[in-house]
C-alpha positions as CSV (number, residue, x, y, z in Angstrom):
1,X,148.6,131.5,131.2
2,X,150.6,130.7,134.5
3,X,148.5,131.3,137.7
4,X,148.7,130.8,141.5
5,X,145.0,128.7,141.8
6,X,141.5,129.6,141.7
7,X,141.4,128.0,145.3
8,X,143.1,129.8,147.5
9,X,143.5,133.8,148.4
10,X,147.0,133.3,149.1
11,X,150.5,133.9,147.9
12,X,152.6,131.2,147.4
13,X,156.7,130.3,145.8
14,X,155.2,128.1,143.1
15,X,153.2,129.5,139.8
16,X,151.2,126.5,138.5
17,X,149.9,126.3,134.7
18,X,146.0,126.1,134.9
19,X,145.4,125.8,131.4
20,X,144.1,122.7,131.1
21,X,141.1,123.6,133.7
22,X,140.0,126.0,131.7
23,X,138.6,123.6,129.2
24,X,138.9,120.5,131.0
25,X,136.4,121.7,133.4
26,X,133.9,123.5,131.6
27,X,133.5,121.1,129.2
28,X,132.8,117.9,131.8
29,X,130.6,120.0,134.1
30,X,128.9,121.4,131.2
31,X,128.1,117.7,129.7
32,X,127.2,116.6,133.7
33,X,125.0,119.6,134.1
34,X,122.9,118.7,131.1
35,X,122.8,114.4,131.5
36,X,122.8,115.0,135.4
37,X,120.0,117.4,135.1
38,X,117.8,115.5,132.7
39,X,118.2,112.3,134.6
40,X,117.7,113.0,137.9
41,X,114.4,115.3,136.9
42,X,113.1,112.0,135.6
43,X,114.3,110.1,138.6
44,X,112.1,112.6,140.8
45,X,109.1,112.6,138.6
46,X,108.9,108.7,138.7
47,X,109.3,108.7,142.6
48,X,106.7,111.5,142.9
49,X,104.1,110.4,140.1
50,X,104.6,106.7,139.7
51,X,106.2,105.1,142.7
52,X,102.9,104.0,145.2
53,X,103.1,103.0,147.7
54,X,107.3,104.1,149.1
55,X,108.9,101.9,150.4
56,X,112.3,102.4,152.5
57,X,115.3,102.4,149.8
58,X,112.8,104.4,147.5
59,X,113.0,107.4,150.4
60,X,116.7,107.1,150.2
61,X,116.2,106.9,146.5
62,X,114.1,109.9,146.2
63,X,116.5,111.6,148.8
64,X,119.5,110.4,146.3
65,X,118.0,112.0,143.2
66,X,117.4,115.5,145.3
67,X,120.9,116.0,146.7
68,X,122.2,115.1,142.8
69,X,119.9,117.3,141.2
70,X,120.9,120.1,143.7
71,X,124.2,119.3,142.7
72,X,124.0,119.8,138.8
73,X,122.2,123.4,139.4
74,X,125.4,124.6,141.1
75,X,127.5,123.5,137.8
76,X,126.7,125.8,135.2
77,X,127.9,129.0,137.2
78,X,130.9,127.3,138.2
79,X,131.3,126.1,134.6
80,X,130.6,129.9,133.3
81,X,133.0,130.7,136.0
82,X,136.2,128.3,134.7
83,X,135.4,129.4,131.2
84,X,136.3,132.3,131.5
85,X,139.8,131.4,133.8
86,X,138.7,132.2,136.8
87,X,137.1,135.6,136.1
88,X,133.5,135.5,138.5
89,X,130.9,138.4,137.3
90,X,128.3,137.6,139.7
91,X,128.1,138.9,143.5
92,X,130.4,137.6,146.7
93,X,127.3,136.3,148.1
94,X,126.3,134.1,144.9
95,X,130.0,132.6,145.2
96,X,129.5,131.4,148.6
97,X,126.0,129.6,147.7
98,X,127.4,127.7,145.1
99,X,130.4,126.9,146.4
100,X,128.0,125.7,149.9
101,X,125.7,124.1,147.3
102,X,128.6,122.1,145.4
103,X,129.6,120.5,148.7
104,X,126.1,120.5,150.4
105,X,124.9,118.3,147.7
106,X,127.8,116.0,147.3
107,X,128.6,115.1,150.9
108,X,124.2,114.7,151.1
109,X,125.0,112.1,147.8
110,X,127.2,110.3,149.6
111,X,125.7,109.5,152.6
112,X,122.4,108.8,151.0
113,X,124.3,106.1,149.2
114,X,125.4,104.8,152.4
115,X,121.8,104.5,153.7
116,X,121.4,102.7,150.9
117,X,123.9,100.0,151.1
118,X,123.2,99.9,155.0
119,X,119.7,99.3,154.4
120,X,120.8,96.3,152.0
121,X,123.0,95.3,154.7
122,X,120.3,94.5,156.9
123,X,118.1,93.0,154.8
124,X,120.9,90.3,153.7
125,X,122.6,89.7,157.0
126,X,120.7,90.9,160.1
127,X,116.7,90.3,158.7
128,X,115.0,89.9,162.1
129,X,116.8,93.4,163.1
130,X,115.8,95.1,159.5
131,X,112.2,93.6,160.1
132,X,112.4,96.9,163.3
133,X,114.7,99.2,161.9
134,X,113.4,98.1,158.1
135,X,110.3,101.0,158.3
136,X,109.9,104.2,156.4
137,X,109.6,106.4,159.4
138,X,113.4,105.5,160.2
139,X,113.7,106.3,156.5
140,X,112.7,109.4,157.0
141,X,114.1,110.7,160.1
142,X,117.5,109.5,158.9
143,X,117.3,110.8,155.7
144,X,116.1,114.4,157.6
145,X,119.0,114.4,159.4
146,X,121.4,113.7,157.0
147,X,120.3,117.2,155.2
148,X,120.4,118.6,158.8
149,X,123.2,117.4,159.5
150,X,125.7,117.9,156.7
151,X,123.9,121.3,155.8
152,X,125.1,122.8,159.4
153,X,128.3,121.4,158.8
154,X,129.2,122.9,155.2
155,X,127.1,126.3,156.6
156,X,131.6,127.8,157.7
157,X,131.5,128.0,153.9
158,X,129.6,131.0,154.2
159,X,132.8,132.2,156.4
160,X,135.9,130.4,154.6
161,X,134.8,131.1,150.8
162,X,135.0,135.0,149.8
163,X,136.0,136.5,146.5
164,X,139.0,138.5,145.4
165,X,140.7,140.7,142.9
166,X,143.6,139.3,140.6
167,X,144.6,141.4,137.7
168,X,141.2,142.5,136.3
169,X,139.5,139.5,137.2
170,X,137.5,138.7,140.3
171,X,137.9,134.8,141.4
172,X,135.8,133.2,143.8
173,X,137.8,131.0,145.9
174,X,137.1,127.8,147.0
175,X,139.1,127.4,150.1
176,X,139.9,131.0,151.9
177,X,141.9,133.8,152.8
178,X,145.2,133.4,153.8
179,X,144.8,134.2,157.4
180,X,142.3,131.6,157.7
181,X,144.0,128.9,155.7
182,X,145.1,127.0,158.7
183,X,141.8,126.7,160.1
184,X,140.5,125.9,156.7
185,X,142.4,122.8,156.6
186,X,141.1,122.1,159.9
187,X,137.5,122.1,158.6
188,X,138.4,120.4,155.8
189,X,140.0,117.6,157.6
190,X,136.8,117.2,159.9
191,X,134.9,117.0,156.6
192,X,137.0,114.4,155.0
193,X,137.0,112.2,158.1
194,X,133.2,112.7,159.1
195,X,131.5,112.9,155.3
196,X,134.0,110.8,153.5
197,X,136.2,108.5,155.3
198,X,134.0,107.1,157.9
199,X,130.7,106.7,155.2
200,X,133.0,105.2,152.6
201,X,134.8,102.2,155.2
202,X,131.1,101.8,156.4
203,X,129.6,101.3,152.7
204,X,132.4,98.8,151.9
205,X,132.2,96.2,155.1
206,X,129.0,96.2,154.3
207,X,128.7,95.5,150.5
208,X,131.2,93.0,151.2
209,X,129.3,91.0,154.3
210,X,126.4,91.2,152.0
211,X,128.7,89.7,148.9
212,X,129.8,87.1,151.5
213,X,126.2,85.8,152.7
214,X,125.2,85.7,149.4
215,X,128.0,83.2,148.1
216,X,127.4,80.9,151.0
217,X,125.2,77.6,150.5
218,X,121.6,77.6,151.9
219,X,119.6,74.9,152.9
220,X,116.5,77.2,152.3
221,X,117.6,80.3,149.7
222,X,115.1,83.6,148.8
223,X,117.1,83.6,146.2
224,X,118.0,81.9,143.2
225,X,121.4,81.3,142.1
226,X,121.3,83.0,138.8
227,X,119.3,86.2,141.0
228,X,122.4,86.2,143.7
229,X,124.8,86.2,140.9
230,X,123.3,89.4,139.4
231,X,122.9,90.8,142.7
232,X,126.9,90.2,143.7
233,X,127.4,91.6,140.4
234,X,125.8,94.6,141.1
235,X,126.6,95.3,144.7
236,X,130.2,95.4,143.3
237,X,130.1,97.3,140.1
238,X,128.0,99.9,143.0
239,X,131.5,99.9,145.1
240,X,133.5,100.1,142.4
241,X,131.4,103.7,141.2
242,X,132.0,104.8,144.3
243,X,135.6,104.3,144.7
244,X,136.3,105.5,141.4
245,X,134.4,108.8,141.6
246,X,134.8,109.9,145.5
247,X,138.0,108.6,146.7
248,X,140.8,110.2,144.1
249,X,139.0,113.1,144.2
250,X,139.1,113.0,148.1
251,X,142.6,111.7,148.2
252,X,144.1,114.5,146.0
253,X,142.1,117.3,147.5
254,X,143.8,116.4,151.4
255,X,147.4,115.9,149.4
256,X,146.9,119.6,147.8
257,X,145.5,121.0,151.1
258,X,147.9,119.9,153.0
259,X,151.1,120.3,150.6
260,X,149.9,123.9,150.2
261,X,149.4,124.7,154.0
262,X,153.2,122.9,155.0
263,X,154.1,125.1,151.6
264,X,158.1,123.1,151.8
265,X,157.0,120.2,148.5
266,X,159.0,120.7,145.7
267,X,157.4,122.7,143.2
268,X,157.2,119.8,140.3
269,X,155.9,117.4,142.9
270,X,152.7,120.2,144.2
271,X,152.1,120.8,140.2
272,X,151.4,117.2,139.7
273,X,149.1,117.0,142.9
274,X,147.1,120.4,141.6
275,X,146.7,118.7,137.9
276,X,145.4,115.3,140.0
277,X,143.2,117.0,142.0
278,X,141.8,119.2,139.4
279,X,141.5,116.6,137.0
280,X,139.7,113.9,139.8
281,X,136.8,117.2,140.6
282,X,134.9,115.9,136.9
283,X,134.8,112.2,138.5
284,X,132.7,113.7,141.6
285,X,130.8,114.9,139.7
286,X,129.8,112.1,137.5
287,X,128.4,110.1,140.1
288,X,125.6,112.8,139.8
289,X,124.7,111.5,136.3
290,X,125.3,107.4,137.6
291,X,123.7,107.4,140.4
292,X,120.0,107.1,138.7
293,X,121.0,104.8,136.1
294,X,122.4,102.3,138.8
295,X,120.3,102.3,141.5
296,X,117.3,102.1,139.3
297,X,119.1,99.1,138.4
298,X,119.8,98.1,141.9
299,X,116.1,98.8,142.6
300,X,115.2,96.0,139.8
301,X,117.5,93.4,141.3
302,X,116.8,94.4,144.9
303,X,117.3,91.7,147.6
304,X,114.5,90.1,149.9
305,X,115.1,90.0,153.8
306,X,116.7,86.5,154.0
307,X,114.6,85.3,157.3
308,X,116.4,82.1,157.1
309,X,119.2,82.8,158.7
310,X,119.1,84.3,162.2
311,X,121.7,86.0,163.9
């Protein structure tokens, strides 16, 4: 079956072949949905029933596990939804909130990870600062305005997404209307820059200054060499997640946006960049599933303030 996109309510030279989505999809948000949903219920239950007393990165932790959770409960819809290529049954309104939710919860994932690593950051290379800043009230009000914040800035989804007949199906778009496309991209980009781009240079100067302290000789280590190693090891395998399941996502999603709006790409050349970008959406979305396993583990190999050095 050839057809235009799911994504956008627009009309367009090139017909792409979506087959592949329609099992590729279901099948890897189905299999997130049910690990993702499973392991981050846990996650909550241990930071809610076991965890006493919090300390700061288990606030972030807990705050992690939330904004994943949220994110698996918009996948079986959207799963039901692919399925069944691109045929929605449920109301306009209902495709909005999941589509708000999707994104809600994943740009709220990412920046909790950055709390995270910036928190580590601190600890490792600036410890008399992190012995201020290092307190669960700051925890807490960053970790409330990171849902305030990226909550009013997906809230235009309510405005862009809308739903749409196509033959006998109704498809619930994930971009918008063709009269709003333009400005679309324009949101887009402000989300990419803002939610992605900036969070993702800041988590990787600082996994790497903290990579860097820890491979330099102390007179006076908190550490052991064999702990450091482990802890190197782990700071890295945490970049590398990240990388691999944000940024080809992110990267193809821009390309397609923006090779769709300029509409002049050869048609072969936007058909490879729609099969990249629907083929990098699974990766987002098993960071959902990772994300307890790792920074559980992170949690057991968690650095000390290093109050030797002083800077």
């Amino acid at each position: 079956m050839d057809d235009m996109s799911d994504d956008e309510n627009l009309t367009y030279r090139c017909i792409f072949d979506e087959e592949f989505k329609y099992i590729l999809l279901p099948v890897a948000y189905g299999i997130v949905f049910v690990f993702g949903f499973i392991l981050n219920v846990l996650a909550l239950f241990i930071f809610i029933f076991r965890i006493r007393p919090w300390k700061v990165v288990n606030v972030f932790m807990f705050n992690l596990a939330l904004s994943d959770l949220l994110y698996v409960l918009s996948l079986p819809l959207l799963a039901y939804y692919y399925s069944k290529a691109n045929d929605w049954p449920f109301s306009e309104p209902l495709c909005k909130i999941v589509r708000f939710l999707f994104y809600t919860s994943l740009y709220c994932s990412i920046l909790f990870l950055l709390c995270i690593s910036i928190y580590r950051f601190l600890a490792v290379c600036y410890p008399l600062q992190f012995l201020r800043w290092g307190q669960i009230r700051y925890a807490r009000i960053a970790s409330a305005c990171i849902w305030l914040v990226v909550i009013v800035m997906q809230s235009p989804t309510f405005y862009f997404v809308s739903t749409s007949m196509r033959d006998d199906s109704t498809v619930c778009h994930d971009t918008s209307s063709i009269d709003l496309f333009d400005d679309f991209v324009v949101y887009s980009t402000a989300n990419l820059v803002m939610l992605f781009c900036l969070p993702f240079t800041i988590l990787i100067v600082c996994n790497c200054l903290i990579i860097y302290v820890l491979v330099q000789p102390m007179a006076s280590a908190t550490q052991t060499a064999k702990s450091k190693k482990k802890s190197v090891k782990m700071i890295i395998t945490v970049m590398l997640v990240f990388i691999i399941c944000f940024l080809p996502f992110h990267v193809t999603r821009t390309m397609y946006y923006y090779f769709r709006k300029v509409n002049l790409v050869p048609c072969p050349i936007l058909s490879a960049v729609n099969v990249a970008y629907k083929s990098t959406r699974p990766l987002a979305s098993v960071n959902s599933c990772i994300d307890p396993v790792l920074y559980f583990l992170v949690w057991r190999f968690r650095l000390r303030p290093n109050t030797s050095q002083h800077r």
